[in-house]
C-alpha positions as CSV (number, residue, x, y, z in Angstrom):
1,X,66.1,104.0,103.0
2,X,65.8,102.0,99.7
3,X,63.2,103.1,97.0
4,X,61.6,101.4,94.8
5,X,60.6,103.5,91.2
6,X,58.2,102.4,88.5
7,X,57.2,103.5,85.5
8,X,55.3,103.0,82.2
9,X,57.6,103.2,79.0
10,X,54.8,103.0,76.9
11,X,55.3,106.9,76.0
12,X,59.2,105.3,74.5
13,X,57.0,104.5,71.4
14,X,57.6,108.6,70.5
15,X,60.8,107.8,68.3
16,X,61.3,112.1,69.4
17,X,61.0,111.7,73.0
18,X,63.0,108.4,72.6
19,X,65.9,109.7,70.8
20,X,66.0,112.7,73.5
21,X,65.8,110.3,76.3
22,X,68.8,107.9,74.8
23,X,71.0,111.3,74.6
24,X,70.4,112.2,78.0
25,X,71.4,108.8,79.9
26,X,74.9,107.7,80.0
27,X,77.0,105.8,77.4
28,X,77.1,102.7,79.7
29,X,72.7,102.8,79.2
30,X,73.1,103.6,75.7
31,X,75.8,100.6,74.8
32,X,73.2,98.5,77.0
33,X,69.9,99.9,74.6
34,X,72.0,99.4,71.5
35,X,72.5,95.4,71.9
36,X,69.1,94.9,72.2
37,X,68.0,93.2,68.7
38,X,64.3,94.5,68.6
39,X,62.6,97.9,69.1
40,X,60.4,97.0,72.3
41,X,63.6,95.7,74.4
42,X,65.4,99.0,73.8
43,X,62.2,101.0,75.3
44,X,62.3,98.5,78.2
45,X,66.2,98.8,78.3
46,X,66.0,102.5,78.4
47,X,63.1,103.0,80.3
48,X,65.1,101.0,83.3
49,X,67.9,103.9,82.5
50,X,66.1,106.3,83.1
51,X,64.2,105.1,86.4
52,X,67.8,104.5,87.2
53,X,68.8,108.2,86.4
54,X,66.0,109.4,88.6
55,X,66.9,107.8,91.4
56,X,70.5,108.1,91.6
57,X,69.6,111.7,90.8
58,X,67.5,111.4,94.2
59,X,70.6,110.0,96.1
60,X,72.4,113.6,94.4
61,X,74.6,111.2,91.9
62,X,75.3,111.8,88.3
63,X,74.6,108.5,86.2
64,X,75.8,110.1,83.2
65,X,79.3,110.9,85.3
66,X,79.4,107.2,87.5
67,X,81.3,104.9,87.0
68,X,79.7,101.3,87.1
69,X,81.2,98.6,88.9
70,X,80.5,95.0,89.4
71,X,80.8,92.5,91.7
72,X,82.5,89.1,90.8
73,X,79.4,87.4,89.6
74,X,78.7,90.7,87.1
75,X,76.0,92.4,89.0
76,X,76.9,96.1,88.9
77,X,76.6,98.7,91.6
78,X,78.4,102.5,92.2
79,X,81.1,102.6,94.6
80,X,81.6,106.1,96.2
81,X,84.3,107.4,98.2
82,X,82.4,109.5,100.4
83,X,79.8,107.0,101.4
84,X,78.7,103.5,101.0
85,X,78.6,101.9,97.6
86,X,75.3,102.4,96.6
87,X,73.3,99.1,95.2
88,X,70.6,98.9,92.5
89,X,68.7,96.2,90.1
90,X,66.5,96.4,87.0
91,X,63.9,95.1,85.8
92,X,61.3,95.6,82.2
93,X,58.3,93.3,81.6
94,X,55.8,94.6,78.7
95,X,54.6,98.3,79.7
96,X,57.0,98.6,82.6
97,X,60.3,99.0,84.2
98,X,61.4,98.6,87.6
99,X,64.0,99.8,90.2
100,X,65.2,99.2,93.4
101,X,68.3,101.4,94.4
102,X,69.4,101.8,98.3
103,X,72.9,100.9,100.7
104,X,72.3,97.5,101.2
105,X,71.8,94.9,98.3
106,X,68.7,94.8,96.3
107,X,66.7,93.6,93.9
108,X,63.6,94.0,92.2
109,X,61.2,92.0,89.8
110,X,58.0,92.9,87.2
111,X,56.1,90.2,85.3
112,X,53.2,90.8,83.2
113,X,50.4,88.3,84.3
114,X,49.3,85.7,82.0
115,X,48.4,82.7,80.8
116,X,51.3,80.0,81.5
117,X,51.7,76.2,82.2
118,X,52.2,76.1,86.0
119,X,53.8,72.8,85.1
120,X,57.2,75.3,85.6
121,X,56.2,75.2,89.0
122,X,57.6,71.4,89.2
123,X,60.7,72.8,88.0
124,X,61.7,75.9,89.9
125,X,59.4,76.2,93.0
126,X,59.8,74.1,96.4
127,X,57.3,71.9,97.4
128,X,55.7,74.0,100.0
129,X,55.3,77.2,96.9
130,X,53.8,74.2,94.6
131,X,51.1,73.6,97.6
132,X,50.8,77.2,97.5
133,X,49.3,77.3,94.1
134,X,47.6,73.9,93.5
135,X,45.5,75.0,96.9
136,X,44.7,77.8,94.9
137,X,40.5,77.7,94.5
138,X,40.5,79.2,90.4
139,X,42.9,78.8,87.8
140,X,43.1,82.8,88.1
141,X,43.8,82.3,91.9
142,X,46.6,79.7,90.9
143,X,48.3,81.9,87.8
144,X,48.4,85.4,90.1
145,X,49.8,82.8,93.2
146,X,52.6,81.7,90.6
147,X,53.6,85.0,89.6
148,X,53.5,86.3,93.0
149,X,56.0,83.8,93.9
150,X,58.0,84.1,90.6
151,X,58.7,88.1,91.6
152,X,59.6,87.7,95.0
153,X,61.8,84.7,94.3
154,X,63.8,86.8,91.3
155,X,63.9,89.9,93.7
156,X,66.0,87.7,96.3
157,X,68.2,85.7,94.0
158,X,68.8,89.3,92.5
159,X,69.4,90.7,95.5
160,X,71.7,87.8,96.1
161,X,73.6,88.5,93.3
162,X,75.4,85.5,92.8
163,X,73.7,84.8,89.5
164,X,72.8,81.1,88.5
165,X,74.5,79.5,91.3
166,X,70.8,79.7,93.6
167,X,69.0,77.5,92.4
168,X,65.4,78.9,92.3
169,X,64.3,75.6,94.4
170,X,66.5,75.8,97.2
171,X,64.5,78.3,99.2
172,X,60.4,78.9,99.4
173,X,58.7,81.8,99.8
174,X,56.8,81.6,103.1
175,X,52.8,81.4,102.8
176,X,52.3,85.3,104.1
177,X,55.0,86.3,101.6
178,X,56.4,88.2,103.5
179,X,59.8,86.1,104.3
180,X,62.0,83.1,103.0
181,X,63.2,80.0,104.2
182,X,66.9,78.8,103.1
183,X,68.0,75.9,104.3
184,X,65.1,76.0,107.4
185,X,66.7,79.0,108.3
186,X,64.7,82.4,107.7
187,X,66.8,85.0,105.7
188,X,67.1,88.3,106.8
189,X,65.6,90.6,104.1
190,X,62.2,92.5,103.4
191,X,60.1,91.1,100.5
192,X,57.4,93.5,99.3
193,X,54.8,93.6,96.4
194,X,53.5,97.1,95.0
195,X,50.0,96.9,93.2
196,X,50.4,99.1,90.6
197,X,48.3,97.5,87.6
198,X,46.5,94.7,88.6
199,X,48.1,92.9,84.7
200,X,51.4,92.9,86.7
201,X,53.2,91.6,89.6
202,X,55.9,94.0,91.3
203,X,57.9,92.7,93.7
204,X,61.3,93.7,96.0
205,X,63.8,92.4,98.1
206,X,66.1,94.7,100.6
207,X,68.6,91.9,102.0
208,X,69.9,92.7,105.6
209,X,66.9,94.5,106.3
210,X,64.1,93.5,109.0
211,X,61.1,91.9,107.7
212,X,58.3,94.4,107.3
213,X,61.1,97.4,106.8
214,X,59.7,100.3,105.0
215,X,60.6,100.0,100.8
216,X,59.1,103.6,99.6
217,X,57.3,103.3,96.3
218,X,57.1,105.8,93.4
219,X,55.4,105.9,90.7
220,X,57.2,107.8,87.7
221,X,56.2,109.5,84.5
222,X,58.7,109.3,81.8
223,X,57.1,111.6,79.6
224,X,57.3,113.8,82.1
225,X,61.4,114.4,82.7
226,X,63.2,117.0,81.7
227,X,65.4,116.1,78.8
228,X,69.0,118.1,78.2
């Protein structure tokens, strides 16, 4: 069954609980941390490693001992002999990171919520998602309808992984948003949002999965790990 954990990094900030945290993921997480240029993208960075950590722990796999692989667009996932290569995706946005780990391929979105020009709308959202937000009663109501969309629409394309080459207008979001329409033709995935903190929009994608499939949640505490 694929899993979905979340947590708030916010504890990172502890340069003595971050430095133990860094030593305790693997050097593929670390070399990941270390390119980012400012301090807040390596908590985010990190704090996705160690989500990761947890759950591959859950699935009885070392991340400090796996070997990463990638497929031939550059999304990674862990191939194992003795069972199906198992498939993740990250995500950091502000206080949080995200992810999505299970046997089939995933992915997994957080924004923060906030003020934007829904004029990007026109530029990445079908026409159906557009009518979706400008029927939208309150600017509120139109910004949360956006973001909504946004995160379900990365967690498929990342679930896709085929990168840049689907185009974020080439399939819409159905009204209940609960499915998607490519080429008039539904894909076969699960979409589901997790309402967390009501400042952010969570969303996941399992694809080959029936619509409404379970995706458990859980709700982490970084502070709370162990640390060796």
């Amino acid at each position: 069954m694929p899993a979905v954990y979340i947590g708030n990094i916010q504890s990172l900030k502890n340069e003595e609980l971050f430095h133990k945290a860094y030593d305790s993921v693997s050097e593929y997480r670390q070399q990941k941390v270390c390119k980012m240029k400012h301090q807040e993208d390596k908590r985010r960075s990190l704090g996705a490693g160690l989500l990761l950590q947890k759950a591959l722990s859950d699935f009885g796999i070392d991340e400090k001992t796996t070997a990463f692989e990638t497929n031939s667009n550059g999304k990674p996932y862990i191939s194992c002999s003795d069972k199906e290569a198992v498939q993740f995706n990250l995500s950091h946005s502000g206080d949080y990171a995200m992810c999505i780990i299970g046997d089939s391929p995933v992915g997994c979105d957080v924004e923060r919520v906030r003020k934007i020009d829904l004029k990007l709308a026109e530029r990445f959202f079908a026409q159906s998602e557009k009518e979706m937000i400008s029927n939208q009663p309150t600017e509120d109501d139109k910004i949360n309808t956006f973001f909504r969309l946004w995160t379900l629409k990365e967690s498929y394309v990342k679930a896709e992984g085929q990168g840049l080459s689907i185009g974020l207008n080439s399939f819409a979001v159905q009204p209940d948003f609960n499915k998607i329409l490519r080429d008039n033709v539904e894909v076969v995935c699960s979409l589901c949002e997790f309402d967390i903190d009501k400042a952010y929009r969570f969303s996941a994608c399992v694809l080959n999965s029936e619509k409404g499939s379970q995706i458990k949640c859980r709700v982490v505490y970084i502070e709370d790990f162990h640390y060796i």
